[in-house]
N, C-alpha and C positions, 0 to 999 in steps of 0.2 A: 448547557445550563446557564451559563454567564452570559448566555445570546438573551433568553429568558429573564434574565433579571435586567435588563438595560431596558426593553420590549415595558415593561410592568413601570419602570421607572418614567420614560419616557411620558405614559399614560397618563400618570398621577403628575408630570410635570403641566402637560398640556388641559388637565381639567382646571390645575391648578391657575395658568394664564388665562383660561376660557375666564372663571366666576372672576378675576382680577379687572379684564378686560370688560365684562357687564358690570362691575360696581364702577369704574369707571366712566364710562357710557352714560349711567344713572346719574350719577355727581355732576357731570356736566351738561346735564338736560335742565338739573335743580337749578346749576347756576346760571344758565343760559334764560330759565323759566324767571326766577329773581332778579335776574338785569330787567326782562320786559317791565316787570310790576314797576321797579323803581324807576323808569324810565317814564312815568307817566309823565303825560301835558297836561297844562293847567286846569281845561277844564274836566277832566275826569278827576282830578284831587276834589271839585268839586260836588262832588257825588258823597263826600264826607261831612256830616258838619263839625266845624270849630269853631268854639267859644270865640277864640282869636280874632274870629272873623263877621262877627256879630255887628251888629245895628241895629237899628231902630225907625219903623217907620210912623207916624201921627197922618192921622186924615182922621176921615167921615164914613162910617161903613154905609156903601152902596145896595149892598145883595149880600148873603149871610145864605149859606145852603148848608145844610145838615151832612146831606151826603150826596154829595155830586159826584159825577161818573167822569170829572175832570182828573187826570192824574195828576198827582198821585190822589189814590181815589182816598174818599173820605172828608171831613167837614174844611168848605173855603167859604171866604169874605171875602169880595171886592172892595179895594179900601182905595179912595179918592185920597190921593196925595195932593201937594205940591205942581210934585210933573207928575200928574196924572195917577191912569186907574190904575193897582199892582193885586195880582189876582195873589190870594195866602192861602200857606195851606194849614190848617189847623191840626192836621189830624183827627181823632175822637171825638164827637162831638159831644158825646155823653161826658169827659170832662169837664165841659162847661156846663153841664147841666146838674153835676158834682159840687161844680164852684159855685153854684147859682149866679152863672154871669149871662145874662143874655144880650145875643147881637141883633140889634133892631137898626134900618135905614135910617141915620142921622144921627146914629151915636160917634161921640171922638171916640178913639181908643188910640190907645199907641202898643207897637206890637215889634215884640224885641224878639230875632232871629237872626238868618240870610239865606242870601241867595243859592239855592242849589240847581246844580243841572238837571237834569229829565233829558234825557236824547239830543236833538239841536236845541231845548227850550231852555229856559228857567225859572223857577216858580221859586217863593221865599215863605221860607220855612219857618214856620212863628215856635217860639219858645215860651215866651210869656202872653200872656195877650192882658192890658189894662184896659180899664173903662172906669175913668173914673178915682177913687182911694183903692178900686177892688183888680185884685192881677191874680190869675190862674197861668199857673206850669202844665203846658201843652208837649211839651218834649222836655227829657233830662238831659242834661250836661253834657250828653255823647249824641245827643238829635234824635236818640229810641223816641216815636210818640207815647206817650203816657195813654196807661188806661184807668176807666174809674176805681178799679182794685188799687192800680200802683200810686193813687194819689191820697191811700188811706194810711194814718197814724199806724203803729205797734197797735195800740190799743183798739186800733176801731179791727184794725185783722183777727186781734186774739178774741175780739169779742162774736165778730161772724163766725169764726171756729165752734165758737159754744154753741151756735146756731141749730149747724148740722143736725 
């Protein structure tokens, strides 16, 4: 009977190293998983935007397309800088059509973002876009593109509610 109870014991010892040995396993997949992330190079941190890292570019808008098939897909302005053409991405176009801002061939504007990666490319990612006294917010503070809803007061939402 004491052969039997060491037998039983033995059991519940070995289930007990198996489930120790798999949270183990697990734990070090997490942490092995979170070194790759933080282990990033520079231009994949790019793929983020930060405030931090912002600027501003001034030119002549060239070409203005609503929704072009250029990624990231959605409203760009060619804008003739300085050193040259830098293709932007706007995002939503219907925010500017919110702001009542329109981009026409031979307008200044100056256009506060940066630069993000896309694959081997980079495209710059507009935040504000000015023309003029008049500046619409094209993305918020964390680079989300806005859309015409999210550029509405309290008041103008609570008042669509009553719509329904």
């Amino acid at each position: 009977m004491g052969h039997l109870h060491v037998g039983r014991d033995m059991k519940a010892l070995i289930r007990s190293c198996s489930g120790t040995l798999g949270l183990l396993i697990t734990l070090a997949f997490c942490i092995s998983a979170n070194a790759q992330q933080t282990a990033q190079p520079e231009a994949q941190r790019l793929h983020a935007y930060d405030m931090n890292r912002e600027s501003f570019l001034l030119g002549t808008v060239v070409k203005f397309e609503s929704s072009s098939s250029t990624p990231p897909i959605g409203a760009h302005v060619i804008l003739q800088t300085p050193s040259g053409q830098v293709d932007v991405h706007l995002g939503n176009a219907k925010v500017l059509q919110a702001g009542h801002l329109e981009l026409n061939p031979g307008d200044n504007v100056r256009i506060v973002g940066e630069p993000l990666a896309l694959g081997d490319s980079t495209y710059f990612a507009a935040r504000i876009v000015q023309k003029g006294a008049q500046a619409v917010a094209m993305r918020n503070a964390k680079g989300y593109v806005l859309t015409p809803a999210s550029t509405l007061t309290p008041d103008h939402k609570q008042a669509l509610r009553g719509v329904r």
